[in-house]
Structures are given as C-alpha cells and as structure tokens.
Short mmCIF file of the C-alpha atoms (twelve columns), coordinates in Angstrom:
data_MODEL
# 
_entry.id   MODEL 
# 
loop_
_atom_site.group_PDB 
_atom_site.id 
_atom_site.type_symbol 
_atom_site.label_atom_id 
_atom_site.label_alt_id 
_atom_site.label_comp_id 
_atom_site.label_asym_id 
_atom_site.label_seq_id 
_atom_site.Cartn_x 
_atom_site.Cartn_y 
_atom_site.Cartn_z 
_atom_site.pdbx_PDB_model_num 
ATOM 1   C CA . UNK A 1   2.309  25.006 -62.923 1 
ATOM 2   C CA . UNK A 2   2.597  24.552 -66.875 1 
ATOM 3   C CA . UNK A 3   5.450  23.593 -68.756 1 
ATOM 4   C CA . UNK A 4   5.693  27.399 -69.683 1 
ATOM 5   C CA . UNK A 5   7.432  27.805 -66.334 1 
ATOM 6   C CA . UNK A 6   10.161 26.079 -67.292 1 
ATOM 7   C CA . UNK A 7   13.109 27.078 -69.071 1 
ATOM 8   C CA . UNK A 8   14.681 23.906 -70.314 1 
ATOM 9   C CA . UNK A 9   12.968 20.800 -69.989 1 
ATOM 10  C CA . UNK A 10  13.875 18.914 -67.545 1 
ATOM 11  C CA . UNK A 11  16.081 15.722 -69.221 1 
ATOM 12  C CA . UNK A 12  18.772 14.383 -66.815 1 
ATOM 13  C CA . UNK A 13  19.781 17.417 -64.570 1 
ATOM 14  C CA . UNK A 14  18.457 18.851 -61.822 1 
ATOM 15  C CA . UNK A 15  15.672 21.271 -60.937 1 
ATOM 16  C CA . UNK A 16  16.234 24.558 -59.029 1 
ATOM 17  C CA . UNK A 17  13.686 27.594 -58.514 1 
ATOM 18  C CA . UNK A 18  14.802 30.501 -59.746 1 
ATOM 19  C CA . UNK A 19  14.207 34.005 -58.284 1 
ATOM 20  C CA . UNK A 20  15.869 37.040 -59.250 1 
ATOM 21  C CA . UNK A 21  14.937 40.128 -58.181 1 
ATOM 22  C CA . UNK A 22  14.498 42.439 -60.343 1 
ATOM 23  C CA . UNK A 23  15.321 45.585 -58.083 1 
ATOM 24  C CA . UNK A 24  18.522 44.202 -57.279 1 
ATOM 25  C CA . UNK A 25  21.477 46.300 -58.578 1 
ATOM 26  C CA . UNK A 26  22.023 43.861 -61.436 1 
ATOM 27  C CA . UNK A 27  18.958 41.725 -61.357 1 
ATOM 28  C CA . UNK A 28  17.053 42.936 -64.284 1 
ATOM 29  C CA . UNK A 29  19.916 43.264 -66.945 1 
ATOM 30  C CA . UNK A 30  21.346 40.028 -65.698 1 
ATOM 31  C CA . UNK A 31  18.196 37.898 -66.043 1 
ATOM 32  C CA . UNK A 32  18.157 36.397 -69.285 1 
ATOM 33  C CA . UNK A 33  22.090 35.526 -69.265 1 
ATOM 34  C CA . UNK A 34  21.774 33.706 -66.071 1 
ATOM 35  C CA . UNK A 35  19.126 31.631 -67.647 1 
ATOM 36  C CA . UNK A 36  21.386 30.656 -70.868 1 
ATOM 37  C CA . UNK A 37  24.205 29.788 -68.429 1 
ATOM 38  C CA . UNK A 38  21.850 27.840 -65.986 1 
ATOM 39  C CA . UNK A 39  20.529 25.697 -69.458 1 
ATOM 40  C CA . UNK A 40  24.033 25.203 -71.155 1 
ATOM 41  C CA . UNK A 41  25.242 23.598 -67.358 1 
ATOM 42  C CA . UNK A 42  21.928 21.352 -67.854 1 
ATOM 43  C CA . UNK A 43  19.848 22.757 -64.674 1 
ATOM 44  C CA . UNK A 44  16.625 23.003 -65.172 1 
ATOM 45  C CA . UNK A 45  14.832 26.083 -64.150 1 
ATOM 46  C CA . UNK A 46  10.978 26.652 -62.615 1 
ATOM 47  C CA . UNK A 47  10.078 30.510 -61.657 1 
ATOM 48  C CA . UNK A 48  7.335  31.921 -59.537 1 
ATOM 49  C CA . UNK A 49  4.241  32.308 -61.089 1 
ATOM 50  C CA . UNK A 50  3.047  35.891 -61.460 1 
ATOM 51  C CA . UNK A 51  0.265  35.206 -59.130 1 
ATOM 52  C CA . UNK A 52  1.991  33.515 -56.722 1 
ATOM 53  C CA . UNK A 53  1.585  35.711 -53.515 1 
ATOM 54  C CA . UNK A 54  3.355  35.830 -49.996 1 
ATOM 55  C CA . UNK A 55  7.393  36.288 -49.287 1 
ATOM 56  C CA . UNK A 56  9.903  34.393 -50.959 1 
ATOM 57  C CA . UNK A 57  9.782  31.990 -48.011 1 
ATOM 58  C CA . UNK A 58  6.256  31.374 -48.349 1 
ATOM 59  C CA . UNK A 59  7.049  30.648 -52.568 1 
ATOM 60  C CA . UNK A 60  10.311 28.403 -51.560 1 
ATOM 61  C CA . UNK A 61  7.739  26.272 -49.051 1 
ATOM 62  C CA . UNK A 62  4.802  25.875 -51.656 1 
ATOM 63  C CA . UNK A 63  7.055  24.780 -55.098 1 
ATOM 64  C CA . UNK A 64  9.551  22.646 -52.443 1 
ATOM 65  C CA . UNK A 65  8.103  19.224 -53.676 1 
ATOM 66  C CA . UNK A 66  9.127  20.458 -57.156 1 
ATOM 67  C CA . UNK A 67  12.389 21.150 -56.944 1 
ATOM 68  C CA . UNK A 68  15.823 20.275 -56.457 1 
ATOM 69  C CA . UNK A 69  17.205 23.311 -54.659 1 
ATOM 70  C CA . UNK A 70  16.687 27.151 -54.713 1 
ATOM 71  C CA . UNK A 71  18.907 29.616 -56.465 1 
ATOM 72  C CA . UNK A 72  18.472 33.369 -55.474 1 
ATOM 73  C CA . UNK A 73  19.940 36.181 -57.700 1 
ATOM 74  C CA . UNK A 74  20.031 38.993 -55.848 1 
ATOM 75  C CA . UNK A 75  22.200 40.514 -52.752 1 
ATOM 76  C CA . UNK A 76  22.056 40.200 -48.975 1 
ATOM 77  C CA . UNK A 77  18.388 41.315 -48.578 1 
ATOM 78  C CA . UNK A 78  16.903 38.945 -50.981 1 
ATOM 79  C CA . UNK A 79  18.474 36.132 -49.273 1 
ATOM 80  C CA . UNK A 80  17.745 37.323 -46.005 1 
ATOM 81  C CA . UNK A 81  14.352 37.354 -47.284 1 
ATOM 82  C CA . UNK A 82  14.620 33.599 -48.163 1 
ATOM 83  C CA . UNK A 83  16.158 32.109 -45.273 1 
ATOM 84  C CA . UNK A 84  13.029 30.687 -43.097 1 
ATOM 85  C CA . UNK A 85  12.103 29.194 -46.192 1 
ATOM 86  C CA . UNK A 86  15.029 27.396 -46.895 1 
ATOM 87  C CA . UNK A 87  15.281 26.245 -42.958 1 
ATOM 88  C CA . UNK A 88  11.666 24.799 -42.881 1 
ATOM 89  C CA . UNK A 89  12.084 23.041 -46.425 1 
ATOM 90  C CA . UNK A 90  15.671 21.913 -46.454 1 
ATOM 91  C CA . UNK A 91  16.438 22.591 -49.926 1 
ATOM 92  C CA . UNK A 92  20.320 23.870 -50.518 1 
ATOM 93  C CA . UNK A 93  21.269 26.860 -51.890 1 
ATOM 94  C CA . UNK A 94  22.768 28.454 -54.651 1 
ATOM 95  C CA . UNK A 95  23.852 32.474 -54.804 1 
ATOM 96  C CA . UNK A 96  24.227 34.735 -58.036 1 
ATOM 97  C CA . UNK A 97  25.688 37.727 -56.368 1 
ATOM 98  C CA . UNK A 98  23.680 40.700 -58.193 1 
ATOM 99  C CA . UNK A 99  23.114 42.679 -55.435 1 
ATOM 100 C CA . UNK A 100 25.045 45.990 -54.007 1 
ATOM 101 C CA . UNK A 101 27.196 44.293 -51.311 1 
ATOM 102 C CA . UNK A 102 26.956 40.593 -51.511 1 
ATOM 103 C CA . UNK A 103 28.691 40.250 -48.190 1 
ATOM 104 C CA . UNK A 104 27.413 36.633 -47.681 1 
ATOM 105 C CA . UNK A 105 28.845 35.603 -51.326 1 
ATOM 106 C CA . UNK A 106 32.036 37.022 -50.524 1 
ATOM 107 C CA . UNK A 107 31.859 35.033 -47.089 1 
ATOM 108 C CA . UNK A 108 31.701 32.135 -48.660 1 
ATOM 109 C CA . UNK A 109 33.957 32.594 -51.330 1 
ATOM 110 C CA . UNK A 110 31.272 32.773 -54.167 1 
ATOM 111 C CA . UNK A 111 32.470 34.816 -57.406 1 
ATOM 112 C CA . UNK A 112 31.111 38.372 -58.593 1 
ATOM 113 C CA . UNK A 113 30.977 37.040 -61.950 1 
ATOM 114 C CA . UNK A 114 27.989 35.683 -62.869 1 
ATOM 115 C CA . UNK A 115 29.626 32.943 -65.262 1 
ATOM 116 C CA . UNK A 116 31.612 31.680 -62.344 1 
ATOM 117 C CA . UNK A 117 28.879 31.880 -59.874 1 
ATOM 118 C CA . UNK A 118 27.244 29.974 -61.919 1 
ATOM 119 C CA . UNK A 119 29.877 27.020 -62.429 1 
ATOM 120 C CA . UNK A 120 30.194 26.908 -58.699 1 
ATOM 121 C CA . UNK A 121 26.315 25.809 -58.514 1 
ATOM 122 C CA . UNK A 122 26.914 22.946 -61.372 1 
ATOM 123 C CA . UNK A 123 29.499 21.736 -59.791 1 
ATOM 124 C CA . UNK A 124 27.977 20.558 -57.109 1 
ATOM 125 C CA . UNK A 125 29.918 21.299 -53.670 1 
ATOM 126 C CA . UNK A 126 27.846 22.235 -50.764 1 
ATOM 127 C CA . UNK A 127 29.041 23.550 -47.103 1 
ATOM 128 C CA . UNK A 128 26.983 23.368 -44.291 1 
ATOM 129 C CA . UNK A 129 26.501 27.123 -42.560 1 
ATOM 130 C CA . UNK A 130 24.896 28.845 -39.648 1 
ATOM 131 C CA . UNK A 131 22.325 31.393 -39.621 1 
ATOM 132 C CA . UNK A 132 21.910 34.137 -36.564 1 
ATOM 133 C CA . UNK A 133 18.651 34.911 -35.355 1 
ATOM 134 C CA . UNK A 134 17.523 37.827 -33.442 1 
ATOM 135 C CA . UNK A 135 13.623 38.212 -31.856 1 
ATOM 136 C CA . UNK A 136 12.976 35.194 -34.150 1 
ATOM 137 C CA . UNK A 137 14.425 36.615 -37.580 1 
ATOM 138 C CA . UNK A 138 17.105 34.869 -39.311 1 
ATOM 139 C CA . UNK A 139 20.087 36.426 -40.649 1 
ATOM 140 C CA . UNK A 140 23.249 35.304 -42.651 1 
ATOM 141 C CA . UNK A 141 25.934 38.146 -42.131 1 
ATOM 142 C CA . UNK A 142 24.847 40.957 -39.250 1 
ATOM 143 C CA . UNK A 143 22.475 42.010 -37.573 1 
ATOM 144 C CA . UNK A 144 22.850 45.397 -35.136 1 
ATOM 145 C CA . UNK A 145 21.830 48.827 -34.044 1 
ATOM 146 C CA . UNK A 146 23.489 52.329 -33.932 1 
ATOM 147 C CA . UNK A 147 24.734 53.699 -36.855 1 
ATOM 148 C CA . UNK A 148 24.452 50.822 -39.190 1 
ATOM 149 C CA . UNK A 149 20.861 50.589 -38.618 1 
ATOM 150 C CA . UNK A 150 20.260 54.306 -39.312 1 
ATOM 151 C CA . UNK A 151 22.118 53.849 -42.450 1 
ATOM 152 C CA . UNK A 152 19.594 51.252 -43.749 1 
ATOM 153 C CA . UNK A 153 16.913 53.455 -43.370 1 
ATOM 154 C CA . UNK A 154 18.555 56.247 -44.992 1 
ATOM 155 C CA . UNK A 155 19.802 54.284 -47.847 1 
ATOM 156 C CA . UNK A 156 16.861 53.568 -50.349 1 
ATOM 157 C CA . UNK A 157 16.600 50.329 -52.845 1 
ATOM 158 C CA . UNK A 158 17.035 53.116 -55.921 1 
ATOM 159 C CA . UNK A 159 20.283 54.444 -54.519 1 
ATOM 160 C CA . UNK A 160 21.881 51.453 -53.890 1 
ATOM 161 C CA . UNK A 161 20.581 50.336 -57.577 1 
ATOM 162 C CA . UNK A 162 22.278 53.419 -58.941 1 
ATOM 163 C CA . UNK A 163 25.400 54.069 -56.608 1 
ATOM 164 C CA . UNK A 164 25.980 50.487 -55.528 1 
ATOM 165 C CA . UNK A 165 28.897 50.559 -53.340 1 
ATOM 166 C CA . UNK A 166 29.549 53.833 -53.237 1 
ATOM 167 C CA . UNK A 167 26.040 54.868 -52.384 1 
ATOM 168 C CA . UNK A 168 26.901 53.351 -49.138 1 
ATOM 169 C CA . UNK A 169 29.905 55.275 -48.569 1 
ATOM 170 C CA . UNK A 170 28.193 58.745 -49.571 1 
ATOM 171 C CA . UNK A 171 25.542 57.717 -47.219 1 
ATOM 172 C CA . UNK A 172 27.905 56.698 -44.161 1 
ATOM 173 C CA . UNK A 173 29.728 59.674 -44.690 1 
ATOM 174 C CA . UNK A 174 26.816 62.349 -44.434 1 
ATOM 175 C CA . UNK A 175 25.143 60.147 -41.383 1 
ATOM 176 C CA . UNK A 176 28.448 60.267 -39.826 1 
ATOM 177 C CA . UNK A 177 28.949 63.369 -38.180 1 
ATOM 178 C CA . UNK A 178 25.160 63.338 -37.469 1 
ATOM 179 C CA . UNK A 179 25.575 59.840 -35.050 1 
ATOM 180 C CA . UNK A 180 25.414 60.072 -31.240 1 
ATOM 181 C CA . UNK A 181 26.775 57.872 -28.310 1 
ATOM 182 C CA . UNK A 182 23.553 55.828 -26.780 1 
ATOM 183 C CA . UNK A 183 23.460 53.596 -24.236 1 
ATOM 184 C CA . UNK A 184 22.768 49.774 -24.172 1 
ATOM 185 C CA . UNK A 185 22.563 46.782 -21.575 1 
ATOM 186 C CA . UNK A 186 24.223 44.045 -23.203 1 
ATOM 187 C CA . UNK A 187 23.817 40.750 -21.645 1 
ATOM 188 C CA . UNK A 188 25.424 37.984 -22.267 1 
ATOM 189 C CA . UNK A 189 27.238 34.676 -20.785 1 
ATOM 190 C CA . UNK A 190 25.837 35.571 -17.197 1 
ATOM 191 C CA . UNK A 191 27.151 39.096 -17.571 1 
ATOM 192 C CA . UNK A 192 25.489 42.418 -17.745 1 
ATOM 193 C CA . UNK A 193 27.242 45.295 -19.182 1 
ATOM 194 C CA . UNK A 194 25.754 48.758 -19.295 1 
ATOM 195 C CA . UNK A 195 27.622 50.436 -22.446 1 
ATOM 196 C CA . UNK A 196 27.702 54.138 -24.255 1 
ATOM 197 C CA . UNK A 197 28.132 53.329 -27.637 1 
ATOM 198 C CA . UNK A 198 27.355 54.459 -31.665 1 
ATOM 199 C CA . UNK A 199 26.894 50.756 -32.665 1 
ATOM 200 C CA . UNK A 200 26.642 46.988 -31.710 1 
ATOM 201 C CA . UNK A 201 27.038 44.353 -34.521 1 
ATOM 202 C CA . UNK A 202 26.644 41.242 -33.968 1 
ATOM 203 C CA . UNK A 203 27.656 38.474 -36.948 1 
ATOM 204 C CA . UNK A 204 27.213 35.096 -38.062 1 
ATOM 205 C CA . UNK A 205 28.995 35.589 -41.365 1 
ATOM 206 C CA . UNK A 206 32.216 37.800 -41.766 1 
ATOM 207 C CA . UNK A 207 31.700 40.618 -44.277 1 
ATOM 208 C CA . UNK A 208 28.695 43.007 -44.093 1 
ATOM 209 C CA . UNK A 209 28.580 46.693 -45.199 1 
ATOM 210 C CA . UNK A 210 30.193 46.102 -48.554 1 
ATOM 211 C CA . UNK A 211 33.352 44.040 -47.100 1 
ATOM 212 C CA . UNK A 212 33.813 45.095 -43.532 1 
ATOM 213 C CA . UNK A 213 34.691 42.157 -41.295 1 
ATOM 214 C CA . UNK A 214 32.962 41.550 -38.204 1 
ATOM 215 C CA . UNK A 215 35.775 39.899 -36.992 1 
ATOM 216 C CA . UNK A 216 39.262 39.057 -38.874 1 
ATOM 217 C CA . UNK A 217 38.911 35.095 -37.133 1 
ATOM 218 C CA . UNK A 218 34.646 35.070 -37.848 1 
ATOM 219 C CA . UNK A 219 33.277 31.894 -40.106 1 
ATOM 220 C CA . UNK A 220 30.094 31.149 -40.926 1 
ATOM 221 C CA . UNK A 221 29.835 27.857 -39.935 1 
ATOM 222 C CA . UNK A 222 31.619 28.104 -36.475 1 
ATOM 223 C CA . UNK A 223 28.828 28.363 -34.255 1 
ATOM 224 C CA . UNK A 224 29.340 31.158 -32.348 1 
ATOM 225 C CA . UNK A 225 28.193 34.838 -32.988 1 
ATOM 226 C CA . UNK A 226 30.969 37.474 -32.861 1 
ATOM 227 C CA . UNK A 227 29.757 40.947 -31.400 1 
ATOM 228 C CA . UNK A 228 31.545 44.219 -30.935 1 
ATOM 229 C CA . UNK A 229 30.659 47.373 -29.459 1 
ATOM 230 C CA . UNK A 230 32.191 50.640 -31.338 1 
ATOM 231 C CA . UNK A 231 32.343 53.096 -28.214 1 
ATOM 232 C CA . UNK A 232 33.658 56.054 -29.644 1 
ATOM 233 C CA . UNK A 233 32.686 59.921 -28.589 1 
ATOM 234 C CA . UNK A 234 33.553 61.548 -31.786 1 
ATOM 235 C CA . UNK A 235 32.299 61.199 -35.108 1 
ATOM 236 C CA . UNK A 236 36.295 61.237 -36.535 1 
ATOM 237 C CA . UNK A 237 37.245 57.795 -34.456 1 
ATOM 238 C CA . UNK A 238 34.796 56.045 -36.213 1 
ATOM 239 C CA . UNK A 239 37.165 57.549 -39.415 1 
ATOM 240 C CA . UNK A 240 40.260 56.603 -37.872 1 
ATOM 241 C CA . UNK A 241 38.613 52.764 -37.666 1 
ATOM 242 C CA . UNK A 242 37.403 52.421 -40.965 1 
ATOM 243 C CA . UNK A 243 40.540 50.405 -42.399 1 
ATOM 244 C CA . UNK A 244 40.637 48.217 -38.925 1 
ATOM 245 C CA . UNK A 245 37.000 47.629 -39.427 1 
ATOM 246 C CA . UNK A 246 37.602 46.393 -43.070 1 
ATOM 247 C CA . UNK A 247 40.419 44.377 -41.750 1 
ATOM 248 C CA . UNK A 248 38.094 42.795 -39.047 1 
ATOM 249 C CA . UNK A 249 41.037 43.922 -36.471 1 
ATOM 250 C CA . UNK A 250 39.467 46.652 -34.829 1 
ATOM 251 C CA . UNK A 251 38.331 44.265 -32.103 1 
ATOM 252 C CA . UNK A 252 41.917 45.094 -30.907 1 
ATOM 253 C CA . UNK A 253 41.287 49.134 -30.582 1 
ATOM 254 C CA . UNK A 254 40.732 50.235 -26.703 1 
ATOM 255 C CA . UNK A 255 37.410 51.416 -27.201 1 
ATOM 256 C CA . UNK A 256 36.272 48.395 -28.942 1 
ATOM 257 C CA . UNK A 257 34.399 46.079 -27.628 1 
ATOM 258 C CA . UNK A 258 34.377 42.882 -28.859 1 
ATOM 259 C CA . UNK A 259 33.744 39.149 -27.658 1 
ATOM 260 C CA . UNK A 260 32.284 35.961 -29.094 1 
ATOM 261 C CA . UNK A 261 28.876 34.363 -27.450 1 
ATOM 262 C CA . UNK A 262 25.933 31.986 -28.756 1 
ATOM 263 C CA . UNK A 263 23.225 33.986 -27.528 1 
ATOM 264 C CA . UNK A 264 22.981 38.339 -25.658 1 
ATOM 265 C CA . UNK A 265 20.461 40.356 -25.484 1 
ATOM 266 C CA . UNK A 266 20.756 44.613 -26.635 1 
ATOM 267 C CA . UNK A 267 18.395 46.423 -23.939 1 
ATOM 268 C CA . UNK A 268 18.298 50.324 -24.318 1 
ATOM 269 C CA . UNK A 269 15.984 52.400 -22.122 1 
ATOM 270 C CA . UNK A 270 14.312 54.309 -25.926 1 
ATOM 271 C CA . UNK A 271 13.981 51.612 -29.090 1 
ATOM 272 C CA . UNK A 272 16.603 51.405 -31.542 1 
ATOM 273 C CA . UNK A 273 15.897 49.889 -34.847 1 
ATOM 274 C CA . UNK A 274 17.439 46.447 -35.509 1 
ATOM 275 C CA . UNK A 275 18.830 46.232 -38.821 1 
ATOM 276 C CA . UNK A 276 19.827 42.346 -40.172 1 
ATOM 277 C CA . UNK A 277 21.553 42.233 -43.123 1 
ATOM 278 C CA . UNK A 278 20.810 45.881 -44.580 1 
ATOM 279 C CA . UNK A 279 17.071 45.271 -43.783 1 
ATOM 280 C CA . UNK A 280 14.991 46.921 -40.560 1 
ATOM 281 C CA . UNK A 281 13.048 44.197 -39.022 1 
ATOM 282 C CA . UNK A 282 12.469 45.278 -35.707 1 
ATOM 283 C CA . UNK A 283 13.282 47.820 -32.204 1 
ATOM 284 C CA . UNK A 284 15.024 46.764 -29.418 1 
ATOM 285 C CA . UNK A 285 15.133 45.016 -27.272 1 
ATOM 286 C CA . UNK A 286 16.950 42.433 -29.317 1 
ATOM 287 C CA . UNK A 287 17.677 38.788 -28.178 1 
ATOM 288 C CA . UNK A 288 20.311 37.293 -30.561 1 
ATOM 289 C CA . UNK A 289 21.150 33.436 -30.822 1 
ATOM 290 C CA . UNK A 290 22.446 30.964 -33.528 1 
ATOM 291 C CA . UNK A 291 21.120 28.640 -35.641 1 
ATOM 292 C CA . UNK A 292 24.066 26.096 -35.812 1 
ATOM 293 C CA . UNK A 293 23.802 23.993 -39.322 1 
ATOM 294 C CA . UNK A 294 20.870 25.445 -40.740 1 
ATOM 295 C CA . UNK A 295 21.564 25.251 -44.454 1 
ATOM 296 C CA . UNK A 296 23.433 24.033 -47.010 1 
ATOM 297 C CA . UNK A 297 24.954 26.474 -49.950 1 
ATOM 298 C CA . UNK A 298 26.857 25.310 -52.828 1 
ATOM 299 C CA . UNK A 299 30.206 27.191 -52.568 1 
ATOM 300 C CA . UNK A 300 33.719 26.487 -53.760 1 
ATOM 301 C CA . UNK A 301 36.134 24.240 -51.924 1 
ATOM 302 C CA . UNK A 302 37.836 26.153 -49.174 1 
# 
C-alpha cells in the first residue's frame, strides 16, 4: 500500500476502509462527497487497490491489520457481500445507505442522507447485532424462497440502478400474477410441517424488500429468527396483504404463517432458489440458524 491510498493522512483520527460500489444506485455520483465528509469528521480513509482480487470479504481480511473499522457504501447486497469478512476479522461497521432498498440501514435506524450517515459513523456509537445464516451464508435482513426469490432473479443490478424502488414494485407486480402455490417441509423446534405456499421468509433484521417488515415485534439483535409462510391460492391475496406486510402485521392474517425459531430447515421435493438479502446464493434445501452477536455497527442511539 502507498500513501496514494489514502485520502487524508492519517493525524489523530481513526482509519476505516472504504468501499463503495460503484453499481450501487448512488455509489458512483456519491463517491467523492462521501470522501470530503469522511476528511472534514477527521477519519482517515484507505481503499482497495485496483489489483486487489477476491470478494469484499477476502479485501476486509487482508487490509484488517490496517485499519480501524470498515465502512461500506452501498445497499443490502454489498453488505451482504461483506459480512464473513467482518465476522472472521472483528472490525465494526459503518453503513452509507446508497443502495436501492437499504433495508438493514433503515433497521437500524441509519439516515438516507449521506451527511447524516456520515455523522452517525464519527460519532462513535456502536450496537451489537445478529446475522442469520442459511447453508453456511450469512445474511443481515432475509433470506427466503417463493416469490421473493424469483423476483431477485428477475430484477437486474441496471434496473434497480435506474428505477430504484419502484423497479421493485414494477417487477413484483408483473411476477405477481405469474407466482404459483408450491409445497415445502418446514422443520423446526421438533416439528415438521408440510405447507402449500408462494413464499417463506425468514429474518434476522426487520425491513427487506424496500421497507416490508418481517415481523412488526422483529430486532436485529434479539436472537431469534422470525419466519412466515404466505399461503395464499390467488395471486390478488398477496394484493390484499401488501399494506399488512409493510406493517409487519400480516403474521395475524389466517393464511399466514408465522412463528419465531433459532434454527428450520425449507425441504421441497424440486429446488427453489434461496434468495438472502436480494442476492441468489443457493437451492433448497435450506437450513437456517443465527449468528447471535456477530458484529458491531455504528448506529444512532435507540
């Protein structure tokens, strides 16, 4: 590393690596203000090398002698991206919410704008938070399969870049009347249950999809994972439980299912894809558990 890589030299603050991703929705135009802000609050910046190869993981583990902590600019999937890294090292974490939905910033209570995002990294509060796993990928909001899945592999990085949150909604909308009833063992507690459903979510955090709740009572930090079932025949229910969903209430409808556990497993007799926050990493089966304490963010008082 050269002195090239950093942005202000380092004097009496800290030192956090930097990564913003470019691809985000407003990564690239945000880039050079969140550098001005991050010098006038006296943090000291170091950013990949160019050459540097591997996942952001792989970068947070090599430059973790260097640094401080690790501040991501991006949305859910760059994080996601970043959490085994930030397990195996340690190092807290600070969020710049540029991304599309941002559901884990809005979890925690982290503001949209940058300035203030910013301010909330200076100051210096952390808060200790969970991460789910599921077939040995960590997660920070949801993880599921059904519809949700089959809308992250619908919904390309360029969309979202240019439609943000509505892109989600056009795409939800047109996949909607497409989606079909499935069915899935889910096993948890002791219990089997042999399901027909559209989707099964199961959270760590509270808000995924652009600010639907997984459940209205879900924290991350409470160690438990909160999982419901949407068992609905027609593509119009689903409609009808849009404003529960965003309410995290629909846990209450009759053909909801919902329950809290620390570990299930999804079965289905065909694989599904497993999508954890907005990213496919997988097919069922899917074995879920929690990572209780696994990092620390900075995030304002609550």
């Amino acid at each position: 590393m050269t002195m090239s890589h950093y942005s202000a030299a380092k004097e009496s603050g800290p030192t956090a690596l930097l990564f913003i991703n470019k691809h985000a929705r407003n990564g690239d135009s945000s880039a050079r203000y969140v550098k001005e802000l991050l010098q006038k609050s006296q943090i000291s910046i170091v950013e990949p090398d160019e050459k540097d190869t591997g996942s952001c993981s792989d970068i947070i583990r090599a430059y973790a002698e260097r640094v401080d902590f690790v501040i991501i600019g991006g949305g859910d999937g760059t994080l996601n991206s970043a959490a085994a890294g930030l397990v195996d090292t340690g190092l807290p974490l600070g969020v710049l919410p540029l991304g599309t939905a941002n559901d884990f910033a809005r979890t925690v209570g982290i503001p949209r704008e940058i300035r203030q995002a910013v301010q909330v990294i200076a100051s210096g509060q952390r808060r200790t938070v969970d991460l789910g796993e599921v077939n040995g990928h960590l997660f920070f909001n949801v993880s599921s399969i059904g519809f949700s899945a089959a809308l992250a592999r619908g919904l390309s990085a360029k969309s979202k870049k240019r439609w943000g949150t509505l892109g989600y909604a056009l795409a939800a909308f047109k996949l909607l009347k497409q989606s079909r009833p499935f069915r899935v063992e889910i096993e948890h507690d002791g219990i089997k249950e042999r399901v027909k459903t559209v989707q099964v979510s199961v959270g760590n955090g509270r808000f995924y999809g652009g600010g639907m709740a997984v459940a209205d009572s879900a924290a991350p930090d409470d160690g438990r994972l909160d999982v419901y079932s949407l068992e609905v025949s027609h593509w119009w229910e689903m409609v009808a439980l849009i404003p529960f969903i965003r309410k995290g209430t629909h846990g209450r409808w009759r053909k909801v299912r919902a329950f809290s556990a620390r570990q299930l497993t999804l079965n289905t007799s065909k694989p599904h894809d497993i999508n954890a926050d907005g990213e496919l990493i997988g097919k069922t089966p899917a074995v879920f558990g929690i990572r209780e304490k696994a990092i620390q963010v900075f995030a304002p008082p609550r």
